[in-house]
C-alpha positions in Angstrom: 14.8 7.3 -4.2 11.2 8.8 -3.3 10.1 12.1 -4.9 7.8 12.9 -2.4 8.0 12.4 1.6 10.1 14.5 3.8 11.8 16.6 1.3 10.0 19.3 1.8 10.4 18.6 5.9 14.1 18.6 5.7 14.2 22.0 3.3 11.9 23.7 5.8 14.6 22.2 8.9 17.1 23.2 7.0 15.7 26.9 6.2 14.6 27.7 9.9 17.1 30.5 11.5 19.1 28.6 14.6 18.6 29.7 17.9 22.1 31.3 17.7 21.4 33.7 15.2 17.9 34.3 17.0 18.9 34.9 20.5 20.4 38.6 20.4 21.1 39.1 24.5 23.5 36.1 24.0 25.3 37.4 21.1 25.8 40.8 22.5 27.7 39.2 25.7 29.8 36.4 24.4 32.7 37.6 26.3 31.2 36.4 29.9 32.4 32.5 30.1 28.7 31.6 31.5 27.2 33.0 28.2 29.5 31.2 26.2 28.6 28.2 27.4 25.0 28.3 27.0 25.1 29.5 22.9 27.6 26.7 22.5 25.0 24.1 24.7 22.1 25.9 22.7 23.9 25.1 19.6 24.6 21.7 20.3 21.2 21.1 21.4 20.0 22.3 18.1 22.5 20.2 15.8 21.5 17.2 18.3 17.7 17.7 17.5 18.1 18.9 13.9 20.0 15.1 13.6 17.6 13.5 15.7 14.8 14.8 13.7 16.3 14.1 10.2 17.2 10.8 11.2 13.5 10.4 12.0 12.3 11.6 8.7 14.3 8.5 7.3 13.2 6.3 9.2 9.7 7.4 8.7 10.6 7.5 5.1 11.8 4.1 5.1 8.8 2.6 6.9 6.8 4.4 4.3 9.0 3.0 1.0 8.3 -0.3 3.0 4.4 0.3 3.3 4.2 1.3 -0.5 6.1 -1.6 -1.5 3.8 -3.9 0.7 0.8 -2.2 -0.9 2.3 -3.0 -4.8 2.8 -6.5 -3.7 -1.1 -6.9 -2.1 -2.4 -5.6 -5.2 -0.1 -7.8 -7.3 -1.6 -10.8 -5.0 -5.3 -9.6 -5.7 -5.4 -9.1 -9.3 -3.2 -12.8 -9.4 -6.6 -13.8 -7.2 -9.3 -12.0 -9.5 -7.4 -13.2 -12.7 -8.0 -17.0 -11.4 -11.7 -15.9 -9.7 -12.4 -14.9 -14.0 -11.3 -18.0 -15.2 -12.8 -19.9 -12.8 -16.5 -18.3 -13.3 -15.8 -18.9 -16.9 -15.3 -22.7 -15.7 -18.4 -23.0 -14.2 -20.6 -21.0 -16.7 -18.9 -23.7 -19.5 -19.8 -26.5 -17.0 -23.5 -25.3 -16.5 -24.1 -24.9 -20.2 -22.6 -28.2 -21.0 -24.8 -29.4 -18.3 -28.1 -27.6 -19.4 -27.6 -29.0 -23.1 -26.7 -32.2 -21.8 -30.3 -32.6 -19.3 -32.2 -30.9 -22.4 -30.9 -34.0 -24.7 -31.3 -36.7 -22.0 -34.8 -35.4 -21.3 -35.9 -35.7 -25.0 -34.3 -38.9 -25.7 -36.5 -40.3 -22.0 -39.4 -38.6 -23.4 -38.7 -40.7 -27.3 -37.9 -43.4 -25.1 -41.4 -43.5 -23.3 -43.0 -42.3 -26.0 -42.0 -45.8 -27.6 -42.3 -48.1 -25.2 -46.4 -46.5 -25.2 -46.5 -47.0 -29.0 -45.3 -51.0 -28.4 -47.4 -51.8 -25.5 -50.4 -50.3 -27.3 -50.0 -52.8 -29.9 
């Protein structure tokens, strides 16, 4: 499902000569029963570690699907959490203007009020 990863791993594994078609001296006596049995152990041993190695590029490739979609859903969870922190500062800077106005209009009515109350008690 991934375009990127091991692809490029596996096509190199893939691509690499075996050590069959490397080792000449074994090739040349394949009639000897002792020779024969160490190409066709070689050969084993290479299709063994070829699979062991490609079935650990997909399980590194699954963990690393698994890590990417981790990260999508963290980032999903922080802009959720920045979203709310917005409306949230919009909240409080609403609250703190209502506020503000509402001190500014209690202080001028006290100050009418006192001013008042001087007027009548200097009569």
């Amino acid at each position: 499902p991934s375009s990127g990863g091991g692809g490029g791993l596996r096509g190199l594994l893939l691509a690499s000569p075996s050590p069959k078609s490397n080792n000449k001296t074994n090739n040349a006596a394949t009639t000897t029963p002792a020779t024969t049995t160490t190409t066709t152990s070689t050969t084993a041993t290479a299709t063994s570690t070829d699979a062991a190695t490609l079935k650990e590029l997909r399980k590194l490739r699954r963990h690393v699907l698994q890590l990417h979609s981790d990260l999508e859903s963290a980032e999903r969870e922080i802009d959720a959490q920045r979203r709310e922190l917005d409306r949230a500062a919009s909240r409080m800077e609403r609250d703190r203007s209502r506020h503000k106005q509402e001190k500014e209009s209690a202080e001028a009515s006290h100050a009418a009020e006192v001013a008042a109350l001087r007027a009548s008690h200097d009569r």
